[in-house]
Wavefront OBJ file of the C-alpha trace (Angstrom):
o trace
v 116.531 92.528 121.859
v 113.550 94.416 123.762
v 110.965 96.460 122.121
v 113.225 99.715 123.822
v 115.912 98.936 122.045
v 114.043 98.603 119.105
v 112.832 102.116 119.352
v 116.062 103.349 120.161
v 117.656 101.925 117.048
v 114.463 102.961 115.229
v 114.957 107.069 116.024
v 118.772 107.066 115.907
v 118.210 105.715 112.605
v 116.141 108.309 111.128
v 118.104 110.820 112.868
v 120.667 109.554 110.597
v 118.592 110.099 107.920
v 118.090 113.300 108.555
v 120.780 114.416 109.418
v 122.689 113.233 106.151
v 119.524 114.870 104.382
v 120.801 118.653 105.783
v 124.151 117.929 104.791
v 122.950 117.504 101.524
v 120.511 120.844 101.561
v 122.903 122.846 102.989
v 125.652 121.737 100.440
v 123.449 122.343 97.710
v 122.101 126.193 99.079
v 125.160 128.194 97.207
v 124.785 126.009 94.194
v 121.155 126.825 92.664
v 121.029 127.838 89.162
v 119.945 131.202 88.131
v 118.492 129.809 85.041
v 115.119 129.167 84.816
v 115.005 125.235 84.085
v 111.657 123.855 83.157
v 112.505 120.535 83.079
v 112.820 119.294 86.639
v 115.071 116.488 85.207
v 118.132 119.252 84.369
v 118.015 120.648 88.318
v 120.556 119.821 90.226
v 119.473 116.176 92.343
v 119.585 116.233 96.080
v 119.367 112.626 96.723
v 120.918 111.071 99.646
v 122.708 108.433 97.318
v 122.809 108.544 94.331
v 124.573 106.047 91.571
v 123.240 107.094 88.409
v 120.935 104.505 86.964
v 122.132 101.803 89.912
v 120.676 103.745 92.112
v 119.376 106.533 93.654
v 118.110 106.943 97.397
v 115.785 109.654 98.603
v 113.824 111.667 100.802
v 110.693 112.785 99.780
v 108.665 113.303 103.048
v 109.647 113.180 106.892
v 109.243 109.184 107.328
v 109.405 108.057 103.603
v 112.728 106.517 102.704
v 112.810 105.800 99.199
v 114.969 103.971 97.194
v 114.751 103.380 93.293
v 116.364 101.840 90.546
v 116.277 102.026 86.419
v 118.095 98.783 85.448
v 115.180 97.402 84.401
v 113.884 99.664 82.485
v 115.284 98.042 79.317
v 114.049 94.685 80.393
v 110.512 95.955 80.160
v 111.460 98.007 77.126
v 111.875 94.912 75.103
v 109.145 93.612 76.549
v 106.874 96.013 75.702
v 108.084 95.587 71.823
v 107.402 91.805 71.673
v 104.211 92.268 72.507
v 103.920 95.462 69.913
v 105.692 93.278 67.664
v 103.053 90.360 68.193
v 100.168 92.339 68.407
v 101.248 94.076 64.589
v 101.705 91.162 63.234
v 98.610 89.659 64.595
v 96.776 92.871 62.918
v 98.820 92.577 59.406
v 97.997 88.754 58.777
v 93.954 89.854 59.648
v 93.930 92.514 57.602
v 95.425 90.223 55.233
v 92.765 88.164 54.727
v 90.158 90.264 55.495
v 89.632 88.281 58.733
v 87.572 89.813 61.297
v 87.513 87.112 63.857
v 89.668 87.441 67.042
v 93.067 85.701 66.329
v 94.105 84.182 69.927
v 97.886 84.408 70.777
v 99.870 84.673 73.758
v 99.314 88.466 74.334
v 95.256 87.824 74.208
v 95.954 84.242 76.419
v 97.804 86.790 79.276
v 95.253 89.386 78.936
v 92.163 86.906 79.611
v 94.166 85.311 82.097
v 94.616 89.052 83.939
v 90.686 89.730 83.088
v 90.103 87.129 85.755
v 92.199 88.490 88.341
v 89.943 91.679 87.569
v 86.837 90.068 88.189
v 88.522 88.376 91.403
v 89.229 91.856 92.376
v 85.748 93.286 92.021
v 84.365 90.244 93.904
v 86.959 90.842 97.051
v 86.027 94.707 97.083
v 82.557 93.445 98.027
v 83.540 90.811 100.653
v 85.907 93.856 102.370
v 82.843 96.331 102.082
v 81.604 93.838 103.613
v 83.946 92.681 106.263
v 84.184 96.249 107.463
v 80.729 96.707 107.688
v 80.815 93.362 109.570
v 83.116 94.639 111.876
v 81.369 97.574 112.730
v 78.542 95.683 113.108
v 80.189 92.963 115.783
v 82.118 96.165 117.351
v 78.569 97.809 118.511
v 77.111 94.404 119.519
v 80.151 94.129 121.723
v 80.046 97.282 123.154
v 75.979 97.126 123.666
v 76.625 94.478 125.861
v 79.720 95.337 127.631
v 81.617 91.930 126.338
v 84.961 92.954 125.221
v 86.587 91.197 122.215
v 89.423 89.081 122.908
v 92.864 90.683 121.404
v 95.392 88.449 121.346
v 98.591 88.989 123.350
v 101.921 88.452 122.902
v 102.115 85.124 124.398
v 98.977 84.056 122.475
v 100.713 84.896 119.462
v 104.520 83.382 120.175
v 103.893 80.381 118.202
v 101.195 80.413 115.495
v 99.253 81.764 113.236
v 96.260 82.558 114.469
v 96.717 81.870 118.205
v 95.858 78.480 119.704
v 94.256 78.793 122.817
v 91.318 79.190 124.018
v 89.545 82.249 121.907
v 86.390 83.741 122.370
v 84.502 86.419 120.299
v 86.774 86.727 117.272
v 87.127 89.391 115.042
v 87.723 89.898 111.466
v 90.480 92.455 112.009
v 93.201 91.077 114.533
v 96.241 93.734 114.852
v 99.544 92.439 114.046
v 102.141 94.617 115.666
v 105.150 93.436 117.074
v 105.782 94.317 120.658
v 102.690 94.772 121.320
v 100.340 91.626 119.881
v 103.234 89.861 118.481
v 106.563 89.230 119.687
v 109.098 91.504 118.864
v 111.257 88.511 117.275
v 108.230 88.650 114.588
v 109.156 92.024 113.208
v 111.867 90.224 110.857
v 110.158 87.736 109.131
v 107.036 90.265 109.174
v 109.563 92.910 107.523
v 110.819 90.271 104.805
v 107.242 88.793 104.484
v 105.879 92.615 103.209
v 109.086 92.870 100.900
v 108.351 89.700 99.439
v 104.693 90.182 99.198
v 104.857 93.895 97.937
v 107.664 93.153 95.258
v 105.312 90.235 93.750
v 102.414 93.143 93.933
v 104.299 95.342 92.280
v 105.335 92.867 89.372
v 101.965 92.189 88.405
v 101.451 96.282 87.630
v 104.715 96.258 86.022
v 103.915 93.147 83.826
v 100.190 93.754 82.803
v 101.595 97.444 81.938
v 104.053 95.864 79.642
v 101.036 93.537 77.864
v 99.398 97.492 77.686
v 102.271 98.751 76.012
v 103.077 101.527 78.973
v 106.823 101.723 79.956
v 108.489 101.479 83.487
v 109.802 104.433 84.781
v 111.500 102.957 87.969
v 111.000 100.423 90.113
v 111.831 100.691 93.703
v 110.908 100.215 97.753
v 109.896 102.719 100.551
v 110.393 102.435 104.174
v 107.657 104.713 105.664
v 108.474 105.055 108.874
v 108.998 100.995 110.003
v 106.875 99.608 107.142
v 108.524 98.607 103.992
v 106.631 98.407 100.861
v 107.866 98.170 96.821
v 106.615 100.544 94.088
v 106.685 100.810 90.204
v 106.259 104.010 88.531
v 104.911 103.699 85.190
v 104.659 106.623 81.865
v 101.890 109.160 82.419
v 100.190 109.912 85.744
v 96.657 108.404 86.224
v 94.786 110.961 84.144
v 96.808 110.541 81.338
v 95.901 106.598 81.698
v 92.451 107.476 80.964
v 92.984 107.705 77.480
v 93.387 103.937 78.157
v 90.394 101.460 77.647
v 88.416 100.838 80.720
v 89.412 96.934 80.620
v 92.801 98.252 80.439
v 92.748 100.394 83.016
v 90.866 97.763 85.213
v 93.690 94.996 84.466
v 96.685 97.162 85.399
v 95.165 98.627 88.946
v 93.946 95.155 89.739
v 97.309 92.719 89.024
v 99.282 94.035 91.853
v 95.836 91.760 94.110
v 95.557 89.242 91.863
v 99.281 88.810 92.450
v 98.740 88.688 95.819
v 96.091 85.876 95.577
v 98.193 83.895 93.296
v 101.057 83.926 95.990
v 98.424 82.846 98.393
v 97.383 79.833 96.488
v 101.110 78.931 95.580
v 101.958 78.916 99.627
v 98.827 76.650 100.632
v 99.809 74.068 97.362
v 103.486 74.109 98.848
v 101.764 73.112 102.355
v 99.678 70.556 100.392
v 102.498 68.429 98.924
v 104.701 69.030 101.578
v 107.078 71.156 99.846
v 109.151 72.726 103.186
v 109.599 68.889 104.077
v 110.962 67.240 101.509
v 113.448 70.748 101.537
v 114.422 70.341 105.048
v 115.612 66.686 104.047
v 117.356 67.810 101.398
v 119.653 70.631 103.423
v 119.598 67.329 105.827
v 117.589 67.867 108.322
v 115.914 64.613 110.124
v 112.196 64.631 111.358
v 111.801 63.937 114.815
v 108.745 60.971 114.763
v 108.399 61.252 118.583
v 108.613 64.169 121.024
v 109.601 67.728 120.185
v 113.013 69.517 119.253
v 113.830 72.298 121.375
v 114.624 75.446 119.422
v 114.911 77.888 121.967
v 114.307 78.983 125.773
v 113.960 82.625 126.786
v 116.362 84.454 128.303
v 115.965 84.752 132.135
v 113.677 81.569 132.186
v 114.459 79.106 134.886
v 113.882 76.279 132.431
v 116.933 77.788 130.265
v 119.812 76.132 132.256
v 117.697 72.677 131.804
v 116.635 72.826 128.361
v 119.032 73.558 125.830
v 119.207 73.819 122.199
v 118.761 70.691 120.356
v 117.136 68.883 123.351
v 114.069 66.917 122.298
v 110.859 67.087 124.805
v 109.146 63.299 124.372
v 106.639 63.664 127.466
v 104.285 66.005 129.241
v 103.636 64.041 132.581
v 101.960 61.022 131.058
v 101.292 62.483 127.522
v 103.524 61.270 124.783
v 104.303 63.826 122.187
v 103.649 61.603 119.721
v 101.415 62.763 116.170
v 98.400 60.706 116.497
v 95.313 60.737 113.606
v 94.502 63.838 112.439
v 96.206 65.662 115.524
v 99.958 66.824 114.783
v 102.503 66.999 117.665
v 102.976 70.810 117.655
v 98.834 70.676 118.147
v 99.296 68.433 121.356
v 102.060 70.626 123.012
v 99.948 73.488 122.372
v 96.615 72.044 123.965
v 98.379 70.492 126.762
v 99.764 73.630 127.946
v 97.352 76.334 127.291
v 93.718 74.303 127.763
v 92.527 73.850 131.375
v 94.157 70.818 133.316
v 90.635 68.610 133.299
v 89.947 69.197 129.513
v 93.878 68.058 128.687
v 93.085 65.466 131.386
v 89.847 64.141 128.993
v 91.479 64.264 125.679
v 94.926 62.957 125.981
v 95.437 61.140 129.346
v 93.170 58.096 131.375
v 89.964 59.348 133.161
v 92.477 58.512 136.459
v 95.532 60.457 136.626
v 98.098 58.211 137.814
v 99.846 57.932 140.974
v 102.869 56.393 142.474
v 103.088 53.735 144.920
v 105.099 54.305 147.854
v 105.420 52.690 151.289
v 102.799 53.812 154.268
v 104.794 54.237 156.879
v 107.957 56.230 155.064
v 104.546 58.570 153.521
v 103.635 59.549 157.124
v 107.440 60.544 158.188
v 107.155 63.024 156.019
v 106.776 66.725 156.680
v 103.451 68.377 155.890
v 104.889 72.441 156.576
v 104.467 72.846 152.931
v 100.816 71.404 153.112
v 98.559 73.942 155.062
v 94.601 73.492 155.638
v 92.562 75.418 157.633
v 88.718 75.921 156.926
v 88.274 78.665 154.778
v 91.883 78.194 152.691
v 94.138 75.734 151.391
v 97.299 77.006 150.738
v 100.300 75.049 148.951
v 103.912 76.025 149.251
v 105.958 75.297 146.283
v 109.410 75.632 147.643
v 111.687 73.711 146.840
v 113.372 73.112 150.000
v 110.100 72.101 151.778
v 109.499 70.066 148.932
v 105.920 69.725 147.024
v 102.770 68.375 149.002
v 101.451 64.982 147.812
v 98.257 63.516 148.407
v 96.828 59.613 148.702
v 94.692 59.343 145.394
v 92.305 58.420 147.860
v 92.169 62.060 149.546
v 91.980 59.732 152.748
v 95.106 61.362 154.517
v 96.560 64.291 154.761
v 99.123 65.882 152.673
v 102.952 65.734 153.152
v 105.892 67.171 151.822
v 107.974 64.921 149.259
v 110.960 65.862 146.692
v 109.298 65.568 143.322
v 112.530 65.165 141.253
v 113.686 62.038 142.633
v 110.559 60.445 142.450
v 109.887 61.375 138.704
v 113.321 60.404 137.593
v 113.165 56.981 139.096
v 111.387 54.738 136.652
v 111.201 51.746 138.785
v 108.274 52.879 141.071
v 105.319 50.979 140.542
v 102.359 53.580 138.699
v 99.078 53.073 140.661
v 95.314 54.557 139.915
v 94.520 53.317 143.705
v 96.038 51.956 146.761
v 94.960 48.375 145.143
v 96.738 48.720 142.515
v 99.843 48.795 144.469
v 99.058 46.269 147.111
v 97.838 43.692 144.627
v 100.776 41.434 144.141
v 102.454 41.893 147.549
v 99.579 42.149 149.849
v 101.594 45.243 151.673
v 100.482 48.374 152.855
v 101.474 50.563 150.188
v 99.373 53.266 149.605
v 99.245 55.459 145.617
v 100.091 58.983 146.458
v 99.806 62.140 143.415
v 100.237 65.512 143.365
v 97.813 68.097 145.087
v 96.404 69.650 142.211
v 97.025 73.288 143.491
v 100.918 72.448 143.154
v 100.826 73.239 139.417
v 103.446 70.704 138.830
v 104.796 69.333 135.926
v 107.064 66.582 133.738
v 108.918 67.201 131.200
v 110.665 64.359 130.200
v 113.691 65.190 128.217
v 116.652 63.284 125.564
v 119.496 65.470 125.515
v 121.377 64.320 122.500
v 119.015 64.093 120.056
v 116.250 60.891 120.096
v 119.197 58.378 121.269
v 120.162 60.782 123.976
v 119.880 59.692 128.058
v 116.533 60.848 129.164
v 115.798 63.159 132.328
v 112.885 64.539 134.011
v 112.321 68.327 134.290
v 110.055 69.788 136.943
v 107.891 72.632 136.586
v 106.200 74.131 139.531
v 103.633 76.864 138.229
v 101.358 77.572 135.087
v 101.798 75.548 132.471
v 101.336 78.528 129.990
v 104.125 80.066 130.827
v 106.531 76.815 129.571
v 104.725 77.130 126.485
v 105.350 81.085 126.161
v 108.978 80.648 126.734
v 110.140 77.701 125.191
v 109.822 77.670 121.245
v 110.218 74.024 119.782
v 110.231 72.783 116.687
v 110.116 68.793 114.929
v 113.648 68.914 112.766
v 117.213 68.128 114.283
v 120.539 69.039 111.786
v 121.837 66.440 110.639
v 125.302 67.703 110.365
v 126.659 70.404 112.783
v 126.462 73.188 110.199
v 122.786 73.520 110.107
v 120.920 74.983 112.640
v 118.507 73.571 114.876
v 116.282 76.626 114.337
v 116.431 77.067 110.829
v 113.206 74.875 110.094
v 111.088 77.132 112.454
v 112.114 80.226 111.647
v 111.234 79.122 107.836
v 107.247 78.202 109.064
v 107.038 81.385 110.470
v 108.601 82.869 107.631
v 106.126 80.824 105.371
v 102.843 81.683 107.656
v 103.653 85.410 107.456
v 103.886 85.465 103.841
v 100.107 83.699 103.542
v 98.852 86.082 105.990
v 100.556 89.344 104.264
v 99.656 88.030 100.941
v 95.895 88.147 102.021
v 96.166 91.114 104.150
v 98.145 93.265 101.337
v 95.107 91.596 98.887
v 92.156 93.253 101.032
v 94.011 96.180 101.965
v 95.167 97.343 98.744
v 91.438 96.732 97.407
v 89.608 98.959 99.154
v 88.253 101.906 97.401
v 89.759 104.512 98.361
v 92.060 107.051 95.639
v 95.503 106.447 97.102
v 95.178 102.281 97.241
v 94.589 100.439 94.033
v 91.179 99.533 95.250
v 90.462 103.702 93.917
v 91.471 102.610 89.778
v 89.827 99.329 90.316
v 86.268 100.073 91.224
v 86.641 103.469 88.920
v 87.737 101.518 86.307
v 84.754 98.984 86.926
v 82.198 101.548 86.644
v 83.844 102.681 83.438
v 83.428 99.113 82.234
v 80.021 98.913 83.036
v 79.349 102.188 81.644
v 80.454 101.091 78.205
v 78.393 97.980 78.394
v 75.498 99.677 79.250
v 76.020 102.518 76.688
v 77.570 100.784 73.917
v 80.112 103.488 73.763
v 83.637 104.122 74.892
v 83.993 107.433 73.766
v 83.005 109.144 76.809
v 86.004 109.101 78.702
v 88.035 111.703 76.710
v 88.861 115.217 77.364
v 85.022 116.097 78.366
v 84.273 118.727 81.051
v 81.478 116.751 82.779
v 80.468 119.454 84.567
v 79.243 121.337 81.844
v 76.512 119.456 80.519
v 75.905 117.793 77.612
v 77.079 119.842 74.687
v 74.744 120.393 71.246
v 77.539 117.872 69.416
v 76.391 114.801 71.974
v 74.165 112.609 70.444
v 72.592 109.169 71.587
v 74.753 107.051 73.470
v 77.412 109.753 74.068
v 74.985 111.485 75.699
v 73.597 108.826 77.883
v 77.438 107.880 78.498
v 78.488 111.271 80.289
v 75.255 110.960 82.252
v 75.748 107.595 83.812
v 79.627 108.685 84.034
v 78.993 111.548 86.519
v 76.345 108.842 88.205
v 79.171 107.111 88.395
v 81.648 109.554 89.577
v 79.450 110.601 92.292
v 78.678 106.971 93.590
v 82.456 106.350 93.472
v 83.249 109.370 95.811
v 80.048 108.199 97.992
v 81.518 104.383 98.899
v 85.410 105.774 99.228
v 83.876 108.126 102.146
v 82.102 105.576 103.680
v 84.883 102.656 103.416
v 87.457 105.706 104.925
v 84.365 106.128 107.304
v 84.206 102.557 108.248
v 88.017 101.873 108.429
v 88.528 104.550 111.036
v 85.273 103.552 113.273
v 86.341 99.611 113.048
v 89.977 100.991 113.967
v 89.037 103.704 116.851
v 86.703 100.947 118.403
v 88.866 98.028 118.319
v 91.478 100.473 120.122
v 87.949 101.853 122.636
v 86.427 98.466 122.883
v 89.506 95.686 123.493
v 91.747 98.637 125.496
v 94.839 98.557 123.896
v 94.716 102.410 123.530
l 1 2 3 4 5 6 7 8 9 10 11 12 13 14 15 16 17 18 19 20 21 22 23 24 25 26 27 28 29 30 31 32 33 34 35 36 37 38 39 40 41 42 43 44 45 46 47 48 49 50 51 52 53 54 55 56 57 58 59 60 61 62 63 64 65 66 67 68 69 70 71 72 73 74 75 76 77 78 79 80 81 82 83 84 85 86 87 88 89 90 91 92 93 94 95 96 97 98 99 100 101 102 103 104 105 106 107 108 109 110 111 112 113 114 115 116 117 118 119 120 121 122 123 124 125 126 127 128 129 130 131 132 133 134 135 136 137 138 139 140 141 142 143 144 145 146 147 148 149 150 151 152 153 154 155 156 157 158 159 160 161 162 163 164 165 166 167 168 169 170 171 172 173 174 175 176 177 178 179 180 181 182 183 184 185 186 187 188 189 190 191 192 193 194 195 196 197 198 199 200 201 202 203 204 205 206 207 208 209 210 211 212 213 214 215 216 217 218 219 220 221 222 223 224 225 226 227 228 229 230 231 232 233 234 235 236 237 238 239 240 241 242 243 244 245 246 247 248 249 250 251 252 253 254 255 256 257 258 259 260 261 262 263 264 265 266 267 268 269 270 271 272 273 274 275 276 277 278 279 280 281 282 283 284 285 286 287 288 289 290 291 292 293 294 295 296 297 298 299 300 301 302 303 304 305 306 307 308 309 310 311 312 313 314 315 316 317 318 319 320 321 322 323 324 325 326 327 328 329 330 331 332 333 334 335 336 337 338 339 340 341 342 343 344 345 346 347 348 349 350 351 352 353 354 355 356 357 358 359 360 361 362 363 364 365 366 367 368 369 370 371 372 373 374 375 376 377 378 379 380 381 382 383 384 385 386 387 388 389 390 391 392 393 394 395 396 397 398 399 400 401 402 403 404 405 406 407 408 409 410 411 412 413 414 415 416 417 418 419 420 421 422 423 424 425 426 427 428 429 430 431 432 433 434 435 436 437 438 439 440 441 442 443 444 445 446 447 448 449 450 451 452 453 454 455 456 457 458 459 460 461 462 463 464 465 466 467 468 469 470 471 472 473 474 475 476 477 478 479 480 481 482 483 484 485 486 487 488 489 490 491 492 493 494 495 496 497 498 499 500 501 502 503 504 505 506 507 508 509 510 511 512 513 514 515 516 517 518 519 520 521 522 523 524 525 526 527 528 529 530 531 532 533 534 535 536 537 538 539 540 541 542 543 544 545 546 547 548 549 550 551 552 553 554 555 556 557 558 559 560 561 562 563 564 565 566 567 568 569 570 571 572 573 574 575 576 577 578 579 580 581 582 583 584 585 586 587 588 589 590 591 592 593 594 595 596
């Protein structure tokens, strides 16, 4: 499906929406109570679905689709009395026995264990100050000396995370936007990659909240606009929360990250022992040693009708797909066809592209209309029904037209580096003829059925970029008809989305600004630090800073509400300048690469 259609299906949806959302408000205009009701619970809802405690779907703002749930509300409930429970218990036996030292349980285990994910928090708030500033920094260098910063396109992106060819002035920030950067096939797995990512974010609030003793409200996901994202609401807003400790306040607003960066460290272990392997041999899938499994071939690409499904690719002219140390397969189909011809030519193949030897006399028969050389041009027709110029490796003779296909297919054709070469047993007058360079042409030598399939040769006449933008491939066959051939691709991709989300959603949601978590996280901080400068956490209560410090202040109180509005002011000072520095790194990537 094309990135039109997409659109199209993207504003008849919310038209929809909308629409269904008048219906509602226009069935609900004769019905409004008189009565003034002060609870907004008791008015009458105007939800576009709603199921009780299932589930309830609404509208809140133009572009915000939100659905929400209570069914685990009593889940958490119990939660949050085992850990009352615990913690009571904990208190009675200490008081008991007039114990003052910290008793260490469960609760206090999960608590520490969430402290660190705090303190990893903190720390990656300073490396994205950082990175912005970075980025601002590399944006102005860029622009000072009129070197634009290599975005990567759609075809850079087809295959892998980050792109594989040949880059050049990276960035920290690379945009990820199918359609546009990225495929449009990308926006699934990128769509079920920020579900899964979000929901884990979301159940580290929920949990820590639960250690806290605060209930869940609802839990739920958004669609705003094309981007999905999950949500927990929890009892009391974020003011009420102060009457929270600091630590506490810290640990909530900085799970959701630490989440994130758990899920990230889960993914690379699961690359580390192999874990998608040894799953794709247990559905029955079977690892393809040598060559490359054809997943797919774009539609309205002449290599469709010769490369199907299930084929596996075991050559590029004279390079064997084949893993070799330290260099997978997927890595050698990707060099070969993106890097320049001499530097594939110097890593995988003899100094001395070979040739084939043919005889003299039959060489000079042929036509040489699709070889034409003047002075100032050389100019190579690839038709096919002039055939492709060769050349004597020697560059002795002049070109002449020859079919390429027969002449790759047949195996039985002596390989040469030079006319010696062929000459060498016979004493004839064989000469070794190649391929003029400009000809662009290309092997692909093919098994249809699998690895004990009969082999053919496919010729490509052009830029070798464009086989690898529009044929995906893949190193699993099914074993069994059932499964399907591009299952174990569409999982990597899957799986490389999810690491790159998880780290993206980590240093997004970080950032200091009010409306992200990054906001209660570096408040919270300063609280912290506050109290452990002070001594005293009793300046975060109902206290009018604005006022002064009142006759009843004494000591560290009063030392606390200064550093707090210290605080308070350098907190609204960085969120400005990290909202500063996000739109400046965002306007001139847009300015500077010229996507806008």
């Amino acid at each position: 499906m094309s990135l039109n259609n997409y659109i199209a299906l993207l504003v008849v949806f919310w038209l929809l929406v909308h629409f269904r959302h008048r219906q509602i408000l226009s069935s609900h205009a004769g019905n409004n109570s008189l009565l003034p009701l002060a609870n907004a619970r008791l008015r009458p809802t105007r939800s576009l679905i709603n199921l009780g405690h299932l589930l309830r779907v609404d509208l809140p703002s133009f572009l915000v689709l939100r659905v929400s749930t209570i069914v685990f509300n009593d889940f958490h409930r119990h939660l949050v009395g085992g850990v009352s429970r615990k913690l009571s218990s904990v208190n009675h036996r200490l008081r008991k026995n007039n114990d003052n030292k910290r008793d260490w349980n469960w609760v206090t285990t999960i608590k520490v264990f969430y402290d660190v994910g705090s303190v990893i928090a903190v720390i990656g708030q300073i490396l994205g100050f950082g990175g912005l500033s970075w980025c601002l920094f590399q944006l102005f260098y860029q622009y000072q000396n009129n070197h634009p910063i290599e975005i990567p396109t759609v075809s850079q992106w087809k295959r892998s995370i980050p792109p594989v060819g040949p880059a050049s002035n990276d960035v920290f920030l690379k945009p990820l936007i199918p359609g546009v950067t990225l495929p449009i096939s990308h926006a699934f797995p990128i769509f079920l990659s920020m579900i899964a990512c979000t929901t884990i974010h979301e159940l580290g609030h929920a949990l820590v909240a639960a250690i806290d003793g605060i209930p869940l409200l609802s839990w739920g996901y958004s669609l705003i606009f094309i981007v999905p994202t999950a949500f927990v609401e929890l009892a009391g807003s974020s003011n009420s929360n102060k009457d929270h400790s600091a630590s506490s306040r810290l640990r909530i607003a900085a799970a959701g990250a630490f989440h994130n960066v758990l899920t990230l460290c889960v993914l690379y272990l699961a690359s580390y022992v192999s874990i998608g392997r040894v799953s794709l041999r247990m559905l029955g899938y079977v690892e393809v040693l040598e060559g490359v499994v054809v997943v797919d071939v774009s539609e309205g690409s002449p290599l469709r009708p010769f490369l199907a499904s299930g084929f596996v690719i075991t050559d590029l002219d004279d390079t064997p797909l084949v893993k070799m140390p330290n260099v997978s397969v997927q890595n050698i189909w990707d060099t070969f066809l993106m890097m320049d011809t001499a530097v594939v030519d110097d890593q995988y193949q003899s100094a001395t592209p070979l040739g084939w030897c043919m005889g003299q006399n039959w060489f000079d028969s042929r036509s040489t209309t699709c070889c034409t050389r003047n002075t100032t041009l050389v100019s190579i027709s690839n038709s096919t029904t002039a055939g492709s110029c060769f050349i004597p490796h020697s560059n002795s003779k002049e070109g002449h037209c020859i079919d390429p296909v027969p002449l790759f297919e047949n195996y039985t054709i002596q390989r040469c580096t030079s006319d010696v070469v062929c000459n060498a047993e016979t004493g004839g007058t064989d000469i070794c003829i190649r391929p003029h360079p400009s000809t662009s042409l290309l092997r692909i030598s093919v098994k249809e059925s699998g690895n004990t399939g009969v082999g053919k040769v496919v010729v490509w006449s052009g830029p070798r970029r464009e086989v690898w933008e529009q044929v995906t491939i893949g190193t699993y066959l099914p074993g069994f008809p059932l499964l399907h051939v591009g299952l174990p691709a569409a999982g990597k991709l899957l799986f490389e989305y999810l690491k790159v989300v998880s780290i993206s959603l980590f240093f997004f949601n970080i950032l200091p600004v009010r409306i992200l978590d990054g906001g209660e996280i570096f408040s919270s901080f300063l609280d912290v630090l506050i109290i452990w400068k002070t001594g005293n956490d009793r300046v975060f209560g109902d206290v009018d800073l604005e006022q002064g410090e009142g006759s009843i202040w004494r000591g560290s109180v009063v030392r606390g509400a200064v550093w707090t509005r210290r605080a308070r002011w350098f907190e609204s000072w960085i969120e400005k300048t990290t909202i500063f520095l996000v739109a400046v790194v965002l306007l001139g990537g847009v300015v500077v690469t010229g996507i806008g």
